[in-house]
C-alpha positions in Angstrom: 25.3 -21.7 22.7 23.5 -18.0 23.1 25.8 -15.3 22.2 24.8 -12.7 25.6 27.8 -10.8 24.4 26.1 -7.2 23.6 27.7 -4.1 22.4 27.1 -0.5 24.3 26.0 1.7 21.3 26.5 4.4 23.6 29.5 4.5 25.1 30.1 7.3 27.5 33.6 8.1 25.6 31.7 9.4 22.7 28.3 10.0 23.4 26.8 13.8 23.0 25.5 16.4 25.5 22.0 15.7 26.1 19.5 19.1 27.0 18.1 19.0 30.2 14.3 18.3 29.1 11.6 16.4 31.0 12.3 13.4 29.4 15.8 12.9 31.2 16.4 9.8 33.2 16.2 11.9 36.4 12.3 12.0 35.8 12.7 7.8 36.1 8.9 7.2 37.6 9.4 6.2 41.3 7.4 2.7 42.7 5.5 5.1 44.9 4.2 6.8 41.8 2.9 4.8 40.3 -0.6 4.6 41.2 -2.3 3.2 38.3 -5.5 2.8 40.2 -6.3 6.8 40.9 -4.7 7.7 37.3 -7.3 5.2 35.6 -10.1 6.1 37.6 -9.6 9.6 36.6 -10.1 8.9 33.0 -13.4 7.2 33.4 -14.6 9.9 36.3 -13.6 12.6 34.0 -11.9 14.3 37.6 -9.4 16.8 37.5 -6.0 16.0 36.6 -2.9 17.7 35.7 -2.2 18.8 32.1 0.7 16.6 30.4 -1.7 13.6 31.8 -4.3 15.0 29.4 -2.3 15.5 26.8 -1.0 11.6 27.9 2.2 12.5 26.7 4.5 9.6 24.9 6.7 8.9 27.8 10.5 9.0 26.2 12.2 8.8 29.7 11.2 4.8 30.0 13.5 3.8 27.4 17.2 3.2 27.8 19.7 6.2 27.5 21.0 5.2 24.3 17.5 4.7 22.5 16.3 7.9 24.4 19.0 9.7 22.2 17.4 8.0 19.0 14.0 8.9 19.3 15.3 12.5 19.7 17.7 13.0 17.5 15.0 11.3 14.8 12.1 14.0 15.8 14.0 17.1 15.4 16.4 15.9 12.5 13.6 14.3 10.4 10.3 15.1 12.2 9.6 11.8 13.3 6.6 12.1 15.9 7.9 11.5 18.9 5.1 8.6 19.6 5.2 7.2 16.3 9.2 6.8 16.4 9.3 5.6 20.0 6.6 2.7 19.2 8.6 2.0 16.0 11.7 0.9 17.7 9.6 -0.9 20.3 8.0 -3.1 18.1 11.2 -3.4 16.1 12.8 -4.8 19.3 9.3 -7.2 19.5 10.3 -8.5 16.0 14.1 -8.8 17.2 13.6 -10.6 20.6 11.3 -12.9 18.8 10.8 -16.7 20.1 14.3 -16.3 21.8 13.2 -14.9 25.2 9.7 -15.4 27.3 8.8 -13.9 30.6 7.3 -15.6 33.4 6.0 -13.9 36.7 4.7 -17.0 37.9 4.0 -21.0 37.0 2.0 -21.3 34.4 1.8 -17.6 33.5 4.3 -17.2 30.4 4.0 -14.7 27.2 6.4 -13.7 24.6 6.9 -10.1 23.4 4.2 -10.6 20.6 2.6 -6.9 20.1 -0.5 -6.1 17.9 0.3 -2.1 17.2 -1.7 0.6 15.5 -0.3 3.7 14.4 -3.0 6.6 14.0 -2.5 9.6 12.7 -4.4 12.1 9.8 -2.7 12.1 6.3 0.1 13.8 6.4 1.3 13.7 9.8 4.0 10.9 9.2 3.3 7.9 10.3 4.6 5.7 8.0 8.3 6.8 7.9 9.2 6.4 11.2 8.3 2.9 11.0 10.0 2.2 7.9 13.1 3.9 9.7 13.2 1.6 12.9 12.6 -1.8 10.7 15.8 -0.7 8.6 18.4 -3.0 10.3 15.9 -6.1 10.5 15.3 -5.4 6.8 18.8 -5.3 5.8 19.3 -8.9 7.6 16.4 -9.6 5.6 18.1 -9.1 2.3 21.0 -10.4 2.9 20.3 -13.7 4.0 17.5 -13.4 1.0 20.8 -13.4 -1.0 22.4 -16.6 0.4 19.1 -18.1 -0.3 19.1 -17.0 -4.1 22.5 -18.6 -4.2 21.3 -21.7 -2.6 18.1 -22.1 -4.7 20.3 -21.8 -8.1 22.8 -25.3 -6.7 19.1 -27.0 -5.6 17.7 -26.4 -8.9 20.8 -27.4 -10.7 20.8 -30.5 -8.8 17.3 -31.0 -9.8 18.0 -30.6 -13.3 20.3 -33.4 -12.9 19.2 -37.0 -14.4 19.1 -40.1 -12.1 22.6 -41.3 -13.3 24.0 -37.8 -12.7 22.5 -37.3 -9.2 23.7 -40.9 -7.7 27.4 -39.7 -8.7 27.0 -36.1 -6.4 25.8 -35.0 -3.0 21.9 -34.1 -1.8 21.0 -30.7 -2.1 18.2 -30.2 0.4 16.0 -27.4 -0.9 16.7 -24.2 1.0 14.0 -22.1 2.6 14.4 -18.1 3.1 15.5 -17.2 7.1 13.2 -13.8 7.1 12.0 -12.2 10.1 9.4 -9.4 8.2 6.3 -10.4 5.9 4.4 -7.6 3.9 2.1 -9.2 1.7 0.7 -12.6 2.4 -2.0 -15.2 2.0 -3.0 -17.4 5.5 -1.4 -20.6 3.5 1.3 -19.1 2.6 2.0 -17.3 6.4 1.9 -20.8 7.5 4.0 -21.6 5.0 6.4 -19.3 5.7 6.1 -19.6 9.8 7.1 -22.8 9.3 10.2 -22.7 8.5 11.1 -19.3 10.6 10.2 -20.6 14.1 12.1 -18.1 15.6 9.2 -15.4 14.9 7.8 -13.2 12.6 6.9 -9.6 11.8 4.1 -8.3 9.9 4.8 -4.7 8.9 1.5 -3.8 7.3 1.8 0.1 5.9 -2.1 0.2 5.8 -3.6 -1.5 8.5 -6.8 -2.0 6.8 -5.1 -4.0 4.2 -4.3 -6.4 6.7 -7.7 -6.1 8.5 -9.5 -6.0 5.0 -8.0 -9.4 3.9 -9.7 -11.6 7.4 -12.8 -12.3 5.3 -11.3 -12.4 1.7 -9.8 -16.2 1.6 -12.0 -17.4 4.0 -15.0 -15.8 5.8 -14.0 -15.4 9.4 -11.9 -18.0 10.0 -8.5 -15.2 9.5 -9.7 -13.5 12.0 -10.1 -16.3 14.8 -6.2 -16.9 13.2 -4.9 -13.7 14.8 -6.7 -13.9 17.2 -5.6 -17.3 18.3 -2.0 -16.3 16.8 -1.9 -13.2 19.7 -3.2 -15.8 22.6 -0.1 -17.9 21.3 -2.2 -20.9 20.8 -0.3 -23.3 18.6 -1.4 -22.8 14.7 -2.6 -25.8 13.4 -3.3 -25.9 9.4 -5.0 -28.7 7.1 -4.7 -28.2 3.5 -6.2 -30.5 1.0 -3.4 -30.4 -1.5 -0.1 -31.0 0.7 0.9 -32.1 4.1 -0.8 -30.3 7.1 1.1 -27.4 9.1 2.1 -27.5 13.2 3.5 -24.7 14.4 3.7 -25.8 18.5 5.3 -21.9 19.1 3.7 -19.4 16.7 5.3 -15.6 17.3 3.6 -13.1 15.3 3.9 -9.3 16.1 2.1 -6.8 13.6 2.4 -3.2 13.6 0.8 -1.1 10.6 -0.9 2.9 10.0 -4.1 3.8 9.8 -6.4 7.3 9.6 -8.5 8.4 12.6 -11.4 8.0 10.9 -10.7 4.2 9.4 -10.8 3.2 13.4 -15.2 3.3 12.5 -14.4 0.8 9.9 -12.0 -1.0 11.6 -14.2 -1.6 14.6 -17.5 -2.9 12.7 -18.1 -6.5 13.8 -14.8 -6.7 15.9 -15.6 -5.1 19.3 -17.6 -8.1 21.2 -14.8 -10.6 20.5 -12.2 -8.1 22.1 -10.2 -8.0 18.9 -10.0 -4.6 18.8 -8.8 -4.3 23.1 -5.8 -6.5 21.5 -4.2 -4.0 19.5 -2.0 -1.4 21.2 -3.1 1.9 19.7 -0.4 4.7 19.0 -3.4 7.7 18.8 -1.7 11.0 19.9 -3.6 13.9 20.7 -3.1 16.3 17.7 -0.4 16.3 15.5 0.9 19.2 13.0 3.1 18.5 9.9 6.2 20.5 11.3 8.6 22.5 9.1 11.5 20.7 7.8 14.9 21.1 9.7 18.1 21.4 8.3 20.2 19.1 10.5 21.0 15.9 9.1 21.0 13.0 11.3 24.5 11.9 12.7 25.7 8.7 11.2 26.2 7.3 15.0 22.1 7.9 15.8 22.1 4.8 12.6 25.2 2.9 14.0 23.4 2.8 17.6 20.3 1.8 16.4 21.7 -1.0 14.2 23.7 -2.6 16.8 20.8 -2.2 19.2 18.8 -4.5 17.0 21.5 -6.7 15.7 22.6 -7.6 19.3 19.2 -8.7 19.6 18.9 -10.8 16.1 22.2 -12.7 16.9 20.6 -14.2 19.8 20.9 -18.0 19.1 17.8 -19.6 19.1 17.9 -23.3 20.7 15.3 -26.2 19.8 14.4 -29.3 20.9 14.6 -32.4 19.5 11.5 -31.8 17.4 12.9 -28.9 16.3 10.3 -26.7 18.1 11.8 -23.4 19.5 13.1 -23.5 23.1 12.9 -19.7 24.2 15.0 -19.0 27.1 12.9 -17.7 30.1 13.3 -14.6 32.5 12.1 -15.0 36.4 11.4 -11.4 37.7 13.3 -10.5 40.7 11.6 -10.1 44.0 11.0 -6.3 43.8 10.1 -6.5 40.7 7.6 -9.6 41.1 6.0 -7.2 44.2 5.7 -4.2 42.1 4.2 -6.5 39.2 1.6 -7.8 40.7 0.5 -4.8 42.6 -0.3 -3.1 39.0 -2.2 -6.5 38.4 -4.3 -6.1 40.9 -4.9 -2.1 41.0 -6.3 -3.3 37.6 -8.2 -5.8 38.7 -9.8 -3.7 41.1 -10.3 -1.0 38.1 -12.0 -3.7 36.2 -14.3 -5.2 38.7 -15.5 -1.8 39.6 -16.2 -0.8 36.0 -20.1 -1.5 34.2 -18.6 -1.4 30.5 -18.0 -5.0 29.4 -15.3 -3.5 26.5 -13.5 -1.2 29.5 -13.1 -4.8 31.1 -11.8 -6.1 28.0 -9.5 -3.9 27.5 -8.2 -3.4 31.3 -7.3 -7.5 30.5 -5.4 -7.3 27.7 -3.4 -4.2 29.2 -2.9 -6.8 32.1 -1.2 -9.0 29.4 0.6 -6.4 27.2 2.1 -5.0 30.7 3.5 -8.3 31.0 5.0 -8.3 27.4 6.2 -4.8 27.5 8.6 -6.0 30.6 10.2 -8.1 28.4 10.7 -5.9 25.8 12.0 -3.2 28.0 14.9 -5.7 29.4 15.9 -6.5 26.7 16.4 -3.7 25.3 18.7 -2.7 28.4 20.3 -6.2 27.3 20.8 -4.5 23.8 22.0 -1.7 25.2 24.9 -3.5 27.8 22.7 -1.8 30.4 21.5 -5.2 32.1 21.6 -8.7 31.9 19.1 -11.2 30.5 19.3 -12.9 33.2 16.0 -12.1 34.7 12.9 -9.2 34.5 14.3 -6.3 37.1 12.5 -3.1 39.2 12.8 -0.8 36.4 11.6 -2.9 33.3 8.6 -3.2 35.4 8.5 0.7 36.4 8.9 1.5 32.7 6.1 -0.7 31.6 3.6 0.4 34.2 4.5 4.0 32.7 4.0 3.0 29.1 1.2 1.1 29.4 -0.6 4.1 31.2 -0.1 5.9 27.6 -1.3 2.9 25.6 -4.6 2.8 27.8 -5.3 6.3 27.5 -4.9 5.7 23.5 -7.1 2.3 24.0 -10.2 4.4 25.4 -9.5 7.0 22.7 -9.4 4.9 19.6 -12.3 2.8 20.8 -14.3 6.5 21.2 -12.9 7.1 18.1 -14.0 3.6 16.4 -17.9 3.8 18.1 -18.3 7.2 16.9 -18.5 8.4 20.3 -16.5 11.6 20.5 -18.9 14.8 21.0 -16.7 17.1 19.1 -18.2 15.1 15.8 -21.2 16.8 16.9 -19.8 20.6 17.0 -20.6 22.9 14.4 -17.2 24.4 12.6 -16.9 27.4 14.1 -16.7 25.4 17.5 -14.5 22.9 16.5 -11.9 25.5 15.5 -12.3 27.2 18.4 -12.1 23.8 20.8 -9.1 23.1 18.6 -7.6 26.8 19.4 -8.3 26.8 23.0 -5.1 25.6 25.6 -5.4 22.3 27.1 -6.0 24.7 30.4 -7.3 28.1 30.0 -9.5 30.9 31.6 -12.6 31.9 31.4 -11.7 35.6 30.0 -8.7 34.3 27.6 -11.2 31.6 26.6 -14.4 34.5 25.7 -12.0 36.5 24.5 -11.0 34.0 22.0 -14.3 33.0 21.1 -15.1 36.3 20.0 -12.6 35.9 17.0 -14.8 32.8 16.2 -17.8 35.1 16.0 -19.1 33.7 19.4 -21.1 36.0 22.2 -19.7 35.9 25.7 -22.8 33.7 26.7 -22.4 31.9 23.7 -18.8 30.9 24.4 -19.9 30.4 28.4 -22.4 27.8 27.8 -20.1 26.0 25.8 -17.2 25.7 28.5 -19.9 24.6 31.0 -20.1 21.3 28.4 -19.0 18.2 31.2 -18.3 16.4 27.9 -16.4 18.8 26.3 -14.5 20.3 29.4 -13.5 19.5 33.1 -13.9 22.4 35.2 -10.9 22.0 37.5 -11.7 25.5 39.6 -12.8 28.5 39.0 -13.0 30.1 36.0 -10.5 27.6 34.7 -11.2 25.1 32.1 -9.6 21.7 31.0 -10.5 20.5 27.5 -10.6 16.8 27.7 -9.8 16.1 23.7 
């Protein structure tokens, strides 16, 4: 039997006050804003649009209450970036869910909550941490049932040690196999290996992403790569090996989430952006981050006591198989709003897509269909974590919060794939106007934007023909400029 029984890790009786900020619940997107199709267009038209769209600002207020508190409390107590920490916990809760849940919106249109997740950000700007934060509970179930298996493997191998006479007087000792749900380092064998016998799912936490990208052609050439990219279709994994018996893994569940420096996204995109490998990782690309100064509030022990009994009401989620001992993954049906809603962003996309000439903005409008799709299933569960809903079936507002989200990861997409084909004009700037494109508000004037200049060592016409750069600026009205990076 499933245990559905979840604990509220925010229960109103002791929860703290909460500052009014925009990321309260009361700024909960309503259906009739979301308009996906104007807000895309706007970003391939380069029009005019407002300024926290341009800065395409990590939208906290999607999450549930209690994991809203979390990402805050983490950003100002340990300077966690509020993007980095919110896509932490959300592929945490991919790693959690694993094969135990799938979403349907329709027959024969099923996906898990598989996520391919980049984390970008300079050195120094803290990317890593926030991830090693949010995998902390999954990693403590990790080593403790890593312990049980130590224990195990000592009676197996002192069965073994046993002679034939000895071993007909006691009991079989099967030998025992490690229940893990996170992978670091890895050959393709031995992933299969492993997958094997942990159908329920696996994550691969990857703290360099190259190292992960690096190793596709180092066992062998190519063949990795059609792997993951099979692996994030979930096409069953299918492995001959000429020295032992042959792998079948029918329901493979592989999320991956790993760092990587702005300017590794060139490297990472060599030879990878006609087979849409690269439109199949959900880049976490924030628009400039500082290292901030360190605050002296420590981080209440509750903000840890929430966050590991969000997760662990998730792992203890039975997972049922069938009689071939293949995962059976329970399925959520959306609800009719929700369905309505769904499929209206579907098609606002496809409309985006069909009108588009790039074959890689097509690419990567499909795979944000997908993701969208994934992302609902993350986000009820979640509420399920939380005893905010059921998991019963997909509602309205998993749907409104992934329509939101996945607004933010394809703004990041169409960065990061500037980024990787070396497209972004600022490359081309000389220093003294990069530090001043870099100084200037997202929205300025005309005189506050000379007037700066001149600090820079810029002329007034100097500083004038710049602004009038369509790649550089949007010129919303005038004399008042919009930087567009």
């Amino acid at each position: 039997m499933e245990n559905n029984t979840s604990i509220n890790p925010l229960d109103n009786s002791h929860s703290k006050d909460t500052k009014n900020t925009s990321n309260s619940k009361e700024s909960k997107p309503t259906i009739e804003s979301l308009d996906l199709l104007n807000e895309v267009r706007s970003i391939e038209k380069n029009i005019s649009v407002n300024k926290e769209e341009t800065l395409n600002k990590f939208p906290v207020d999607v999450f549930p209450e209690a994991i809203q508190e979390i990402i805050k409390s983490t950003n100002e107590c340990l300077n966690y970036p509020i993007d980095f920490i919110g896509a932490s916990l959300l592929f945490a809760v991919s790693v959690a869910i694993g094969n135990t849940r799938e979403i349907m919106v329709k027959k024969g249109y099923k996906s898990t909550a598989v996520l391919y997740m980049s984390i970008v950000g300079s050195p120094g700007s803290g990317k890593s941490h926030p991830l090693h934060w949010a995998l902390k509970p999954i990693k403590q179930r990790d080593n403790i049932s890593y312990k049980e298996y130590e224990d195990k493997k000592k009676e197996y191998d002192a069965w073994v040690g046993l002679n034939k006479k000895e071993k007909k007087n006691t009991e079989t000792i099967e030998k025992p196999f490690w229940s893990q749900h996170l992978i670091t380092d890895f050959t393709p064998e031995a992933l299969s290996e492993i997958h094997k016998h942990n159908i329920r799912g696996l994550g691969v936490h990857s703290d360099e992403l190259t190292t992960w990208i690096n190793n596709f052609n180092r066992y062998n050439k190519g063949s990795e790569e059609q792997f993951w990219l099979s692996a994030w279709s979930l096409s069953p994994i299918t492995v001959q090996r000429k020295t032992s018996e042959p792998i079948n893994i029918a329901k493979p569940f592989l999320s991956v989430c790993g760092t990587i420096q702005p300017q590794v996204l060139i490297d990472l995109s060599k030879n990878r952006t006609d087979n849409g490998f690269l439109d199949r990782i959900l880049f976490v690309y924030p628009k400039h981050i500082e290292k901030p100064y360190w605050s002296d509030s420590d981080i209440s022990d509750e903000i840890n006591e929430n966050w590991n009994l969000i997760i662990n009401n998730l792992i203890d989620i039975q997972l049922e198989q069938d009689e071939f001992f293949n995962p059976v993954s329970k399925t959520l049906l959306f609800d009719k709003q929700a369905k309505t809603l769904f499929i209206n962003w579907v098609n606002q996309l496809t409309d985006i897509s069909n009108a588009s000439d790039s074959d890689y903005k097509k690419s990567i409008y499909s795979k944000i269909e997908q993701y969208g799709l994934r992302i609902c299933l993350c986000f009820q569960m979640m509420k399920f974590a939380c005893a905010e809903a059921s998991d019963d079936q997909i509602d309205v507002e998993s749907v409104e919060s992934s329509i939101t989200l996945m607004k933010y990861f394809t703004n990041s997409a169409f960065k990061a794939r500037s980024k990787a084909l070396n497209e972004n004009p600022l490359d081309n700037l000389t220093k003294d106007k990069i530090d001043l494109y870099e100084t200037l508000d997202d929205v300025f004037k005309t005189k506050n934007g000379v007037e700066l200049a001149q600090t820079f060592n810029l002329s007034e016409r100097t500083a004038k023909t710049f602004f009038n750069k369509k790649d550089l600026f949007i010129h919303n009205q005038r004399g008042v400029y919009q930087k567009k990076y």
